[in-house]
KETORKE-673241 format. One record per atom (N, C-alpha, C, CB): x, y, z. Coordinates in nm, 2 decimals, decimal comma, padded with zeros to 4 digits, always signed. Glycine has a CB too. Example, Ala and Ser with C-alpha at 12.3 -4.5 7.8 and 13.67 -1.06 7.14 Angstrom:
<recs>
(rec (+01,32; -00,57; +00,78)),
(rec (+01,23; -00,45; +00,78)),
(rec (+01,32; -00,33; +00,78)),
(rec (+01,13; -00,45; +00,90)),
(rec (+01,28; -00,22; +00,71)),
(rec (+01,37; -00,11; +00,71)),
(rec (+01,29; +00,00; +00,79)),
(rec (+01,41; -00,06; +00,57)),
</recs>
This chain:
<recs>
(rec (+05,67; +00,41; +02,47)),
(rec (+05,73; +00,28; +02,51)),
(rec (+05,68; +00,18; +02,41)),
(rec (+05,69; +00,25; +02,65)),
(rec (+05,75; +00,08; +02,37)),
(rec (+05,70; -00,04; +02,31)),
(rec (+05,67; -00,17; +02,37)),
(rec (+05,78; -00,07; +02,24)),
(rec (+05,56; -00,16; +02,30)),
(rec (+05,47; -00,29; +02,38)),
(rec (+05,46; -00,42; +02,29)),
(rec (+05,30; -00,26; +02,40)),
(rec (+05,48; -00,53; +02,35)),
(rec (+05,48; -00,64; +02,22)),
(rec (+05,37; -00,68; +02,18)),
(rec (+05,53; -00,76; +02,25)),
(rec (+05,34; -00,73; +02,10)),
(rec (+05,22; -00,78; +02,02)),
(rec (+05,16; -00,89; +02,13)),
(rec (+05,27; -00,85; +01,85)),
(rec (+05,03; -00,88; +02,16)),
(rec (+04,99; -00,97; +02,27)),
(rec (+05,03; -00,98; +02,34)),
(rec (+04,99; -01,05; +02,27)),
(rec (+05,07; -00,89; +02,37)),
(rec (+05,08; -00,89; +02,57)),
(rec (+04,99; -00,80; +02,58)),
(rec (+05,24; -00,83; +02,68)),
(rec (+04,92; -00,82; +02,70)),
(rec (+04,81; -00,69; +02,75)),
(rec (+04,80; -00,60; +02,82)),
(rec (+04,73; -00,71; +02,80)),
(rec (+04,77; -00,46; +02,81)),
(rec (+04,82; -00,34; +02,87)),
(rec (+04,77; -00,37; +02,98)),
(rec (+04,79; -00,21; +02,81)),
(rec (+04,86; -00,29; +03,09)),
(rec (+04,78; -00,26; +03,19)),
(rec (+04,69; -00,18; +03,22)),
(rec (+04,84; -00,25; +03,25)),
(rec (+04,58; -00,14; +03,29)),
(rec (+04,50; -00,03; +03,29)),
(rec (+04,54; +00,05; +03,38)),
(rec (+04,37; -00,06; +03,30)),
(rec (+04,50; +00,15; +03,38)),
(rec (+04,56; +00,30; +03,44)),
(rec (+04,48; +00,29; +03,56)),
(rec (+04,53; +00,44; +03,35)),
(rec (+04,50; +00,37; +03,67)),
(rec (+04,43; +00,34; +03,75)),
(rec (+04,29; +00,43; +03,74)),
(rec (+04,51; +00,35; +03,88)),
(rec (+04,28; +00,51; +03,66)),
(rec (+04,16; +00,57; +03,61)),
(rec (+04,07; +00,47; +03,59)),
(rec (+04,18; +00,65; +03,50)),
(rec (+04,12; +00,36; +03,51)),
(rec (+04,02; +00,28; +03,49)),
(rec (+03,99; +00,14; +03,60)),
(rec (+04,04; +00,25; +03,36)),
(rec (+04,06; +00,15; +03,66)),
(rec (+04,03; +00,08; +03,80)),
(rec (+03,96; +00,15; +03,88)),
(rec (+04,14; +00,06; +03,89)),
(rec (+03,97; +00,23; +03,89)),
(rec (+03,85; +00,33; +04,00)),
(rec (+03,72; +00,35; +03,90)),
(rec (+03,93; +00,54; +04,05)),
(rec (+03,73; +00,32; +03,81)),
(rec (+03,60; +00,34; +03,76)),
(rec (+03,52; +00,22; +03,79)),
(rec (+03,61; +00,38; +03,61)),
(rec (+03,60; +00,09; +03,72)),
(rec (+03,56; -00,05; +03,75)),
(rec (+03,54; -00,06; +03,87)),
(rec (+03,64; -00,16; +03,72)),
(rec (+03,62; -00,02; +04,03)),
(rec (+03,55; -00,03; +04,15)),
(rec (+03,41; +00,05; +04,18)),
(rec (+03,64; +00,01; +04,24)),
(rec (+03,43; +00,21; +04,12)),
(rec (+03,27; +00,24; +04,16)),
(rec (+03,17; +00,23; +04,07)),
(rec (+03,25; +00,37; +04,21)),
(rec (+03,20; +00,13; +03,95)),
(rec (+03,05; +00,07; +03,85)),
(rec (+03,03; -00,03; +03,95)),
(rec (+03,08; +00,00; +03,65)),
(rec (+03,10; -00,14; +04,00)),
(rec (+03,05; -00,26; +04,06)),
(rec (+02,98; -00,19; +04,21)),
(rec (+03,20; -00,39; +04,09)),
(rec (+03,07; -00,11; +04,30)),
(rec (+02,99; -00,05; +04,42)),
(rec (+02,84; -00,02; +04,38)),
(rec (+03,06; +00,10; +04,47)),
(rec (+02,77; +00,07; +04,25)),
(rec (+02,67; +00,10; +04,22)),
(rec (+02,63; -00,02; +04,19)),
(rec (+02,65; +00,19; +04,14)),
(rec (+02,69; -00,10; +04,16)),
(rec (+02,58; -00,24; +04,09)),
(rec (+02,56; -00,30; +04,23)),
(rec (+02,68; -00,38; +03,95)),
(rec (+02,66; -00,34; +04,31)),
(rec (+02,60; -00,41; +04,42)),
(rec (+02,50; -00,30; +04,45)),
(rec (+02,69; -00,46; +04,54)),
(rec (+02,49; -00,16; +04,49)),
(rec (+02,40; -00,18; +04,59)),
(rec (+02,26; -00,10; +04,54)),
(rec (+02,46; -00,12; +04,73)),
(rec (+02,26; -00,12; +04,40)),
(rec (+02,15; -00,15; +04,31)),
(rec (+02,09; -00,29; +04,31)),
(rec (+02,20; -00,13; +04,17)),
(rec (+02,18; -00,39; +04,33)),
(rec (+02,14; -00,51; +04,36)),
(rec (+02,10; -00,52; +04,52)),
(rec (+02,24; -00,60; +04,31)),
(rec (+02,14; -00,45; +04,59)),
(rec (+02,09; -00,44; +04,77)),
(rec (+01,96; -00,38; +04,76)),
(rec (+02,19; -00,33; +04,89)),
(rec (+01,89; -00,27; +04,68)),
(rec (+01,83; -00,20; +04,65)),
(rec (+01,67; -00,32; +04,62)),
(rec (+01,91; -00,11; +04,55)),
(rec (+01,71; -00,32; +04,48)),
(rec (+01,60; -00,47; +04,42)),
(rec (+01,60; -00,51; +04,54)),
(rec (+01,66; -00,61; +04,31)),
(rec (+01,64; -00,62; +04,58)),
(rec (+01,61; -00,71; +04,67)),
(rec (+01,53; -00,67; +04,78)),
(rec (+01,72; -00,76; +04,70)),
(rec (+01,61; -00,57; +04,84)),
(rec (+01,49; -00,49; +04,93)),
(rec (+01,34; -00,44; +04,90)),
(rec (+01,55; -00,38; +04,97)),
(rec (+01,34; -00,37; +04,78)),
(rec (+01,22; -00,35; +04,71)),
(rec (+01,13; -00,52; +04,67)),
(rec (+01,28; -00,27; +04,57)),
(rec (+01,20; -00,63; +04,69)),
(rec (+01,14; -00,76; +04,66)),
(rec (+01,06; -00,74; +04,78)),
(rec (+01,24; -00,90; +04,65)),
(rec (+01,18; -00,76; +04,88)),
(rec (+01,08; -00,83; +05,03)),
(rec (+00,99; -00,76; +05,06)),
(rec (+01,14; -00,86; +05,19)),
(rec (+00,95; -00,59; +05,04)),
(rec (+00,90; -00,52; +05,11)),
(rec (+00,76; -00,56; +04,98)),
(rec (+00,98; -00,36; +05,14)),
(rec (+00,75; -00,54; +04,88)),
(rec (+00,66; -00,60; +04,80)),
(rec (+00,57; -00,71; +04,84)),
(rec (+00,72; -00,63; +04,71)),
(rec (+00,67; -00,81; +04,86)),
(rec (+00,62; -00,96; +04,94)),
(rec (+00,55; -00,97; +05,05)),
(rec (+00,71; -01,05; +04,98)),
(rec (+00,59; -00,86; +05,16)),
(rec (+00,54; -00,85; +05,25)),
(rec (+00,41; -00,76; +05,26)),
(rec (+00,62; -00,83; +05,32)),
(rec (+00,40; -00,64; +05,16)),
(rec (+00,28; -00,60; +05,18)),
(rec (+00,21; -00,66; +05,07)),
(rec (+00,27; -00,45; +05,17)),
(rec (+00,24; -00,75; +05,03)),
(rec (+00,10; -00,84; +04,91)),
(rec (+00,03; -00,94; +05,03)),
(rec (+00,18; -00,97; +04,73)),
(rec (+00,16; -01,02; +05,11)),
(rec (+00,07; -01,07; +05,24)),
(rec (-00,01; -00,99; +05,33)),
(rec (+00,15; -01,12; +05,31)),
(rec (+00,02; -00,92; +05,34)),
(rec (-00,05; -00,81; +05,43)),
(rec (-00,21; -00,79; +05,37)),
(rec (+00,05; -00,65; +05,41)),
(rec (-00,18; -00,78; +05,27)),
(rec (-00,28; -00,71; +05,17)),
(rec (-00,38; -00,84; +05,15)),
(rec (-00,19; -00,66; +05,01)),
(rec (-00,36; -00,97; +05,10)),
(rec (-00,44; -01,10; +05,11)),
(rec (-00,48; -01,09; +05,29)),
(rec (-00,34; -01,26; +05,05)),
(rec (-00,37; -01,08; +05,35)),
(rec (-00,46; -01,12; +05,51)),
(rec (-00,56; -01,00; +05,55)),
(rec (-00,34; -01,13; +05,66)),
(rec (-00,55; -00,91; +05,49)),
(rec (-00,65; -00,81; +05,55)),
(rec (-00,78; -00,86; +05,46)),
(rec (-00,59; -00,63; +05,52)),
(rec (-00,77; -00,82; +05,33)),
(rec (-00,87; -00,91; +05,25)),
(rec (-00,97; -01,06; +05,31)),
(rec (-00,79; -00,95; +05,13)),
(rec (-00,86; -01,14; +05,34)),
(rec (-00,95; -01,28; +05,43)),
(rec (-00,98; -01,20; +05,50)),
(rec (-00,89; -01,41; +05,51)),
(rec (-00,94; -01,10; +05,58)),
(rec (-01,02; -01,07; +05,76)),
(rec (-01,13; -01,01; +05,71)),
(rec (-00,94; -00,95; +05,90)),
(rec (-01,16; -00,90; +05,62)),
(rec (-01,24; -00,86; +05,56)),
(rec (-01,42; -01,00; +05,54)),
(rec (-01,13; -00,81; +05,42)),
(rec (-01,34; -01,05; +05,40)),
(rec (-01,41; -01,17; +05,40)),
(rec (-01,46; -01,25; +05,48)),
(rec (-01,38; -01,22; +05,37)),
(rec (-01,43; -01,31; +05,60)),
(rec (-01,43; -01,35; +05,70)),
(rec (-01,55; -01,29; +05,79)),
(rec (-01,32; -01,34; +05,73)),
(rec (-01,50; -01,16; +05,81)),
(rec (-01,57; -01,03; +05,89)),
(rec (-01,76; -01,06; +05,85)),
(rec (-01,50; -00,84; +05,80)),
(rec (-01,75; -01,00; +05,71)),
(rec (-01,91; -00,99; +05,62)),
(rec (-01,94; -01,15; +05,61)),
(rec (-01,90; -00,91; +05,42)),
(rec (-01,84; -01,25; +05,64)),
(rec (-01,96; -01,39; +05,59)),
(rec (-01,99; -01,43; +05,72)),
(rec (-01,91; -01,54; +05,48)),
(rec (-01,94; -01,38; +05,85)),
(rec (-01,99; -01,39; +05,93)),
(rec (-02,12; -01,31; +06,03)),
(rec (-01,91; -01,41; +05,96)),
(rec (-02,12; -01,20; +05,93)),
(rec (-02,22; -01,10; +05,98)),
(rec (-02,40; -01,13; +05,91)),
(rec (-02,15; -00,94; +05,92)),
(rec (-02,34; -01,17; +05,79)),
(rec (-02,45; -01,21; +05,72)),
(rec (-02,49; -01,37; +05,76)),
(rec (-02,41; -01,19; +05,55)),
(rec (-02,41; -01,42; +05,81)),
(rec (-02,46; -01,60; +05,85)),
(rec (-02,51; -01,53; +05,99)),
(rec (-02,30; -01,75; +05,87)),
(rec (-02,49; -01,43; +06,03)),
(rec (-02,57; -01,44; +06,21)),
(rec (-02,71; -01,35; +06,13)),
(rec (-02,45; -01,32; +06,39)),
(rec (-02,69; -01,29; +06,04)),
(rec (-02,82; -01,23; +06,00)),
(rec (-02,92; -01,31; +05,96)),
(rec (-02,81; -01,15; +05,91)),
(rec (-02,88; -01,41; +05,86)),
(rec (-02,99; -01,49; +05,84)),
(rec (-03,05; -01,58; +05,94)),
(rec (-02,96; -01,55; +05,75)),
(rec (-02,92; -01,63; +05,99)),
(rec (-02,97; -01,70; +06,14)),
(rec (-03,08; -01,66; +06,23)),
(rec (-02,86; -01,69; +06,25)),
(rec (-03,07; -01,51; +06,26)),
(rec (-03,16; -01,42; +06,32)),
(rec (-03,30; -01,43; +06,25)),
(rec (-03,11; -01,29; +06,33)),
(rec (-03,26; -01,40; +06,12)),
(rec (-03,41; -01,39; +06,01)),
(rec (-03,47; -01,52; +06,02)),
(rec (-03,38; -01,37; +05,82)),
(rec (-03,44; -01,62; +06,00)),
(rec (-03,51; -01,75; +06,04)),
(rec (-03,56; -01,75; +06,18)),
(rec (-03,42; -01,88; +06,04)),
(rec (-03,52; -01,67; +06,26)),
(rec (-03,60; -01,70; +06,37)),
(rec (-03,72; -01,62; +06,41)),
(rec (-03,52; -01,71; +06,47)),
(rec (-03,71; -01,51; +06,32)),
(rec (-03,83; -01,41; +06,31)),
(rec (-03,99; -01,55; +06,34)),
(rec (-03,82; -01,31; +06,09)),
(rec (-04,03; -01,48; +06,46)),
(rec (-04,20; -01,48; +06,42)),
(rec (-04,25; -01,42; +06,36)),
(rec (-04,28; -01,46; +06,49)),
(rec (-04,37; -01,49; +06,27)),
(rec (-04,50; -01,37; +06,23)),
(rec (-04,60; -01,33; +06,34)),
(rec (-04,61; -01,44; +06,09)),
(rec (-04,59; -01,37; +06,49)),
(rec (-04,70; -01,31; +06,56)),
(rec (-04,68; -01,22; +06,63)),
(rec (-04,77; -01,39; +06,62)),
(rec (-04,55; -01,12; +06,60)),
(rec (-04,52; -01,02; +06,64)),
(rec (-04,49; -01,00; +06,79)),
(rec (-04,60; -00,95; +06,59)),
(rec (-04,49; -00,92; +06,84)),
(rec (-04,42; -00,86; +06,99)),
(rec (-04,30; -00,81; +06,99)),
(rec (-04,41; -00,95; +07,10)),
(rec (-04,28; -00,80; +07,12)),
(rec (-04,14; -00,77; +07,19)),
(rec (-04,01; -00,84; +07,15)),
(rec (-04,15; -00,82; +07,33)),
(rec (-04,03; -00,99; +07,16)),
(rec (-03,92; -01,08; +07,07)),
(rec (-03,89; -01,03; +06,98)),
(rec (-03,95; -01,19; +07,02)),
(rec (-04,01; -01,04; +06,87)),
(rec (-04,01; -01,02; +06,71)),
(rec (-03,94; -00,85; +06,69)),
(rec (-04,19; -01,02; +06,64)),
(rec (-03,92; -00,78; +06,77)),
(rec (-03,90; -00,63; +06,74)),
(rec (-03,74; -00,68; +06,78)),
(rec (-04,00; -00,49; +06,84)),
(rec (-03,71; -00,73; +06,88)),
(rec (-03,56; -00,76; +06,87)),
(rec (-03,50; -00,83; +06,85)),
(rec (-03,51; -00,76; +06,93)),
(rec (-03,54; -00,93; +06,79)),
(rec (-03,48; -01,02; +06,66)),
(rec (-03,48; -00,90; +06,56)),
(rec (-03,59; -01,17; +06,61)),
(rec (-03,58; -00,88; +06,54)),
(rec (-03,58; -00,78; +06,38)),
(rec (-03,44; -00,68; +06,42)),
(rec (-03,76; -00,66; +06,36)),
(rec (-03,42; -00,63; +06,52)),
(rec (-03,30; -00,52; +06,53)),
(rec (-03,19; -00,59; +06,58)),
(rec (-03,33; -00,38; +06,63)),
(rec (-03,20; -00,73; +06,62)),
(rec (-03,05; -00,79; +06,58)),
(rec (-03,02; -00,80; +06,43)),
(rec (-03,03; -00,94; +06,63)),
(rec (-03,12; -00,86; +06,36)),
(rec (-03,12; -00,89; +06,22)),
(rec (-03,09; -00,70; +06,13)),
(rec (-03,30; -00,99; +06,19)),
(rec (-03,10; -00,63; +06,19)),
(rec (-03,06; -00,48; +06,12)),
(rec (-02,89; -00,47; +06,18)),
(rec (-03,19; -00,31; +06,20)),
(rec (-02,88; -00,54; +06,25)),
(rec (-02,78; -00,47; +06,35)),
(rec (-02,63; -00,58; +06,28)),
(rec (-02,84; -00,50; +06,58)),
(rec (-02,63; -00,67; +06,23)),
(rec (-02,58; -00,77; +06,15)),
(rec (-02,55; -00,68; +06,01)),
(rec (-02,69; -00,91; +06,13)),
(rec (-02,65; -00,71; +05,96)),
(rec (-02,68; -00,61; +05,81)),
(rec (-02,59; -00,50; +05,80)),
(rec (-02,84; -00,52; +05,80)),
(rec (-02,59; -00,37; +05,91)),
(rec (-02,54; -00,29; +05,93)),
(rec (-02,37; -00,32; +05,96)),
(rec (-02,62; -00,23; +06,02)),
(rec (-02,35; -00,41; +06,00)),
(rec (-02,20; -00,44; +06,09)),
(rec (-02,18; -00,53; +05,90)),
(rec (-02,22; -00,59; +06,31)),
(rec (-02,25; -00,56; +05,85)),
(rec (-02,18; -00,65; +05,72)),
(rec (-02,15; -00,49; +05,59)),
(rec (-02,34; -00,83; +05,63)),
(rec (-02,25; -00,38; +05,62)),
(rec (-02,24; -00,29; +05,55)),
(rec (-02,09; -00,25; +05,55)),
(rec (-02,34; -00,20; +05,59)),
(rec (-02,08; -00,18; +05,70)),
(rec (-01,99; -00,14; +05,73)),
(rec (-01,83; -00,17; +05,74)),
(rec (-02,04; -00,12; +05,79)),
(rec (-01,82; -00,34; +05,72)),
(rec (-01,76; -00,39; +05,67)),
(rec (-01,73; -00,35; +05,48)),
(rec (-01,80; -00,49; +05,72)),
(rec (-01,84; -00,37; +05,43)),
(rec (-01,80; -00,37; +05,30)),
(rec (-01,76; -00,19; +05,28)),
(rec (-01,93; -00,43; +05,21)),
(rec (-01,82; -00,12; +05,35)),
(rec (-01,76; +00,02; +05,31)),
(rec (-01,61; +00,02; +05,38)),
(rec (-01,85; +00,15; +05,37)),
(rec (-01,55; -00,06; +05,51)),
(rec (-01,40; -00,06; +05,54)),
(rec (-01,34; -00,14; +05,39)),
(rec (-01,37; -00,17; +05,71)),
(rec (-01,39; -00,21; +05,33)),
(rec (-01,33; -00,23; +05,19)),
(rec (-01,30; -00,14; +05,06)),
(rec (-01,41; -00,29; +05,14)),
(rec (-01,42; -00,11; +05,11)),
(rec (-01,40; +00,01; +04,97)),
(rec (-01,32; +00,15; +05,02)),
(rec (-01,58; +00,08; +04,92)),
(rec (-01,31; +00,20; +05,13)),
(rec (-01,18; +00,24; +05,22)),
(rec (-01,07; +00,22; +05,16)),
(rec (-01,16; +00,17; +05,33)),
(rec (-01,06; +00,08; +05,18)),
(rec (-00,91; +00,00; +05,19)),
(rec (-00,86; +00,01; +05,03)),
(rec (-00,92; -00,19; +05,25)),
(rec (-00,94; -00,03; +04,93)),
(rec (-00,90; -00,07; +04,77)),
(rec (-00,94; +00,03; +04,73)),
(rec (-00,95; -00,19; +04,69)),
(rec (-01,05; +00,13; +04,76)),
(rec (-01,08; +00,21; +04,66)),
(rec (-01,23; +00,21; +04,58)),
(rec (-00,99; +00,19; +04,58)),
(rec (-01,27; +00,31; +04,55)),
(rec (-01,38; +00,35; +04,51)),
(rec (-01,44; +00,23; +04,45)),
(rec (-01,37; +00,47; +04,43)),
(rec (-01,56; +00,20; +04,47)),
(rec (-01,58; +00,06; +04,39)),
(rec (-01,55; -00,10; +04,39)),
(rec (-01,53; +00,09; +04,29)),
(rec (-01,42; -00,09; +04,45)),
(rec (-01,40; -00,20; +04,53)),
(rec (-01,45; -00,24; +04,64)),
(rec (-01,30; -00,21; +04,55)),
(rec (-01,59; -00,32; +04,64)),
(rec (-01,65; -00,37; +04,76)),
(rec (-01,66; -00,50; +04,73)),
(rec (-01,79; -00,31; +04,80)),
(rec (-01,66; -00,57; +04,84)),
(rec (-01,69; -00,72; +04,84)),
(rec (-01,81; -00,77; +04,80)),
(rec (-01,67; -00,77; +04,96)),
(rec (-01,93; -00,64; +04,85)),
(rec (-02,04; -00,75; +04,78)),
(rec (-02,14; -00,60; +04,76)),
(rec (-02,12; -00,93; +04,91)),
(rec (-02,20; -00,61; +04,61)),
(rec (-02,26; -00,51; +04,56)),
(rec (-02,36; -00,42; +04,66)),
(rec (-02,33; -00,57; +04,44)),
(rec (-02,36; -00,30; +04,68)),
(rec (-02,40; -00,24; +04,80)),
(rec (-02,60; -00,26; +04,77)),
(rec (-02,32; -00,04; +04,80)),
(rec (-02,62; -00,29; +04,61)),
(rec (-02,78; -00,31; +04,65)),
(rec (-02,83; -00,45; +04,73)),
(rec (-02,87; -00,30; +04,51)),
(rec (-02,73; -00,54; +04,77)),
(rec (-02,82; -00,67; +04,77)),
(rec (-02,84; -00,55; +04,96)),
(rec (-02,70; -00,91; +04,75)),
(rec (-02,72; -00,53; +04,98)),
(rec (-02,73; -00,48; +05,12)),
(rec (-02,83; -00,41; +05,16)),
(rec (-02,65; -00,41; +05,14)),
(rec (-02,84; -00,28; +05,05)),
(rec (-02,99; -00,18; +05,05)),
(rec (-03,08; -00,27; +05,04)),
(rec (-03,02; -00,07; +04,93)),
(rec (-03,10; -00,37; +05,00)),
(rec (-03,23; -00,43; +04,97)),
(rec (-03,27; -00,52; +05,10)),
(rec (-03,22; -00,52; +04,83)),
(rec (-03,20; -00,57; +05,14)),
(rec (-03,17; -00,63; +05,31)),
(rec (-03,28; -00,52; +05,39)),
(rec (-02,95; -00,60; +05,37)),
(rec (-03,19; -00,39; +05,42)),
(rec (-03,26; -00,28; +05,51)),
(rec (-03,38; -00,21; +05,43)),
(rec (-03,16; -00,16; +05,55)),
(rec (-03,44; -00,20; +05,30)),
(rec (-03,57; -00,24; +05,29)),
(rec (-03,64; -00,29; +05,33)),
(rec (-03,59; -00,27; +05,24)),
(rec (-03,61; -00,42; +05,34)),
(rec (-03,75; -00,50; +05,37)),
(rec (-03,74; -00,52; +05,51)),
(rec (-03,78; -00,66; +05,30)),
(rec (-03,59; -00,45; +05,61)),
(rec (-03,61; -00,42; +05,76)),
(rec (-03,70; -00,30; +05,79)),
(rec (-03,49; -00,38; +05,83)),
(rec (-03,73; -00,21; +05,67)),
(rec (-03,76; -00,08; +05,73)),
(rec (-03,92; -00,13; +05,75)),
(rec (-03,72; +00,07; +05,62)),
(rec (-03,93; -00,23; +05,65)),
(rec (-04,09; -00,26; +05,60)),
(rec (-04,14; -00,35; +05,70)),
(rec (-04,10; -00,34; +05,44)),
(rec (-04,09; -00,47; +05,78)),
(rec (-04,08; -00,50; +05,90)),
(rec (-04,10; -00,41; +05,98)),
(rec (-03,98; -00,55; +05,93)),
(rec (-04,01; -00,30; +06,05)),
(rec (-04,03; -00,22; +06,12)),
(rec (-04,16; -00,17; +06,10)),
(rec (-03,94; -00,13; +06,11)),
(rec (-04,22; -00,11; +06,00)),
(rec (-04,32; -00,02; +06,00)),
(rec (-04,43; -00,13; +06,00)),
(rec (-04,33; +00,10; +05,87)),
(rec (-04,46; -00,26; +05,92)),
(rec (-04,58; -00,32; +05,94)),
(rec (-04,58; -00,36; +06,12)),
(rec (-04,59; -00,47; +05,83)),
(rec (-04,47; -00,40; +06,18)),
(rec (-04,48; -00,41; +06,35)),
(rec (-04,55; -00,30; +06,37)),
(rec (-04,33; -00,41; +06,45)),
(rec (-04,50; -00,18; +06,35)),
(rec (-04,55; -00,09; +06,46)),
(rec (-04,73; -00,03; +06,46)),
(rec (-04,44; +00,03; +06,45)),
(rec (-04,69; -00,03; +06,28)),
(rec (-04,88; -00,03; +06,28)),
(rec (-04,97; -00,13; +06,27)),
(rec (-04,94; +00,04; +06,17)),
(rec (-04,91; -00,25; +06,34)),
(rec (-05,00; -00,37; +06,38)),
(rec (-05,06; -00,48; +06,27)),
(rec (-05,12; -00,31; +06,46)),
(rec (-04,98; -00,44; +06,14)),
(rec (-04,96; -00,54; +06,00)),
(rec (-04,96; -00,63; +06,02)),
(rec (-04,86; -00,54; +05,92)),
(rec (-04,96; -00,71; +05,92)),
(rec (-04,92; -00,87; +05,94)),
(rec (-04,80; -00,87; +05,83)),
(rec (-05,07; -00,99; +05,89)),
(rec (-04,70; -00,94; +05,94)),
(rec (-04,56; -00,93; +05,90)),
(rec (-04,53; -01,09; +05,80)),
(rec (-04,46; -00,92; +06,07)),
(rec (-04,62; -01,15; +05,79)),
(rec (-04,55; -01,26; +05,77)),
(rec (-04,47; -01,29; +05,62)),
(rec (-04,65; -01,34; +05,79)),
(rec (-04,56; -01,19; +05,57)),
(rec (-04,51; -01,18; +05,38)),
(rec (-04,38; -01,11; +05,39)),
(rec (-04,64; -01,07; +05,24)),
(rec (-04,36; -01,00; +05,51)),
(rec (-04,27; -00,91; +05,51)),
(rec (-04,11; -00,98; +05,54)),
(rec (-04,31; -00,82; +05,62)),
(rec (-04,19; -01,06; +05,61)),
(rec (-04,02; -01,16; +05,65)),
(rec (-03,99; -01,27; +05,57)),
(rec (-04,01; -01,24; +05,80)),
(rec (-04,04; -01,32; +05,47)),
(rec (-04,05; -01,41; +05,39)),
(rec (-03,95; -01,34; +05,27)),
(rec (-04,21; -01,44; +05,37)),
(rec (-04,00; -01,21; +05,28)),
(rec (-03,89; -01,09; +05,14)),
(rec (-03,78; -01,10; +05,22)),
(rec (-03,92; -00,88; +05,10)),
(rec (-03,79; -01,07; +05,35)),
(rec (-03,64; -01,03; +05,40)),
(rec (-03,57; -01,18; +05,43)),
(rec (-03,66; -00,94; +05,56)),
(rec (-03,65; -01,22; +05,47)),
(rec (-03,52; -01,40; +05,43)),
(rec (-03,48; -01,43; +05,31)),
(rec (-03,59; -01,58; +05,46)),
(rec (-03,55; -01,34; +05,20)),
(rec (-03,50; -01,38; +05,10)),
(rec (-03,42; -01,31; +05,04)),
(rec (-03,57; -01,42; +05,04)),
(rec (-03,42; -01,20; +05,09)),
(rec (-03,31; -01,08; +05,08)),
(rec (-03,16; -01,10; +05,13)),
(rec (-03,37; -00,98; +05,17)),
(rec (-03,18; -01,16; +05,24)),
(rec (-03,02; -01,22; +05,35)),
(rec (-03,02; -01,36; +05,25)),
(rec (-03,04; -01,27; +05,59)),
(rec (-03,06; -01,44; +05,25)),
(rec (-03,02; -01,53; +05,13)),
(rec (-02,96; -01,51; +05,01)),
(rec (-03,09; -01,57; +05,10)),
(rec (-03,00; -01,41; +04,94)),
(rec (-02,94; -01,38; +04,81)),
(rec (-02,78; -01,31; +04,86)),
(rec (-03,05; -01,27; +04,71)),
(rec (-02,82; -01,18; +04,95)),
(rec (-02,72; -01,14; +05,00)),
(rec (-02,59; -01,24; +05,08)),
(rec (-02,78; -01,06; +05,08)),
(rec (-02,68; -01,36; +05,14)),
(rec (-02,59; -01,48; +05,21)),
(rec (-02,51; -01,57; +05,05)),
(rec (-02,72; -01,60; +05,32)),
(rec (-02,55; -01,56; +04,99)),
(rec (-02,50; -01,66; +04,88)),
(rec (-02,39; -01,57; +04,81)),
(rec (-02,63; -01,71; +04,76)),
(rec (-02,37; -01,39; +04,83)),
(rec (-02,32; -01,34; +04,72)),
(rec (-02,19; -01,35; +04,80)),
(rec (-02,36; -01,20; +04,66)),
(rec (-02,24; -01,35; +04,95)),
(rec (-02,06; -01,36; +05,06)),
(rec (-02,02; -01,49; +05,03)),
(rec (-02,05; -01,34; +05,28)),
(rec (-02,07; -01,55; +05,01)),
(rec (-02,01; -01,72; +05,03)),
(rec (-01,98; -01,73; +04,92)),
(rec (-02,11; -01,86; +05,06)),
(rec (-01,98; -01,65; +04,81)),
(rec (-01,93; -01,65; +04,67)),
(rec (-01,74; -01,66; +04,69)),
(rec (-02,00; -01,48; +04,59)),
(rec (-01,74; -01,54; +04,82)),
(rec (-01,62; -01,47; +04,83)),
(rec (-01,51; -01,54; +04,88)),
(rec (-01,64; -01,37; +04,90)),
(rec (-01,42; -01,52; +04,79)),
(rec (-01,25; -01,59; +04,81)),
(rec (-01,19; -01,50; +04,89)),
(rec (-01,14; -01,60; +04,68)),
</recs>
């Protein structure tokens, strides 16, 4: 058949069905992305709010710890033994927090380096043992306030 110069062929319908199912795959390549956006968006919020609760969790465990450590007597007793095992019992609840971190992100990812923590329940264990064999605690708690302090300054570090 003759066609004139500049006029434009029509396309076959071969190539109409092709142009309808390139655009079908493109839209719902483009339905696709988008869905892959929100679900992204929503677990990065997810992901920051668990992190604040996290954060939140340990700087409040360690602010009731030190709280407790200031109130340590040096003249020992009954008080002093349970202050001292609130002040373990904080420590432990801020540990255990930071290991639900390292859980959550992964090996190594903790909120706050696990020695300030070990070093915390040191100078509880050292408490403990000068109480019970009738020591004088006072140098002992002087380390350990200064132990939840360093440890208190590394949470308050935390975004």
């Amino acid at each position: 058949m003759y066609q004139r110069y500049g006029q434009p062929s029509r396309p076959s319908n071969a190539t109409k069905t092709q142009q309808t199912i390139l655009l079908l795959i493109l839209l719902a390549l483009t339905i696709v992305c988008i869905g892959l956006v929100i679900v992204y968006s929503s677990a990065s919020k997810a992901n920051n709010s668990m992190r604040k609760t996290l954060v939140s969790r340990i700087q409040i465990e360690v602010s009731n710890a030190q709280t407790s450590a200031r109130q340590l007597s040096p003249t020992g007793g009954s008080k002093t033994e349970s202050m001292v095992a609130t002040v373990r019992q904080h420590v432990y609840a801020a540990r255990t927090v930071n290991k639900m971190a390292e859980d959550i992100y992964g090996v190594g990812n903790v909120l706050v380096n696990e020695l300030y923590i070990n070093n915390c329940i040191d100078f509880l264990n050292k408490c403990d043992d000068n109480i019970q064999t009738g020591q004088v605690v006072t140098g002992t708690y002087s380390q350990l306030s200064e132990a939840i302090d360093i440890l208190y300054d590394q949470v308050a570090a935390l975004q």
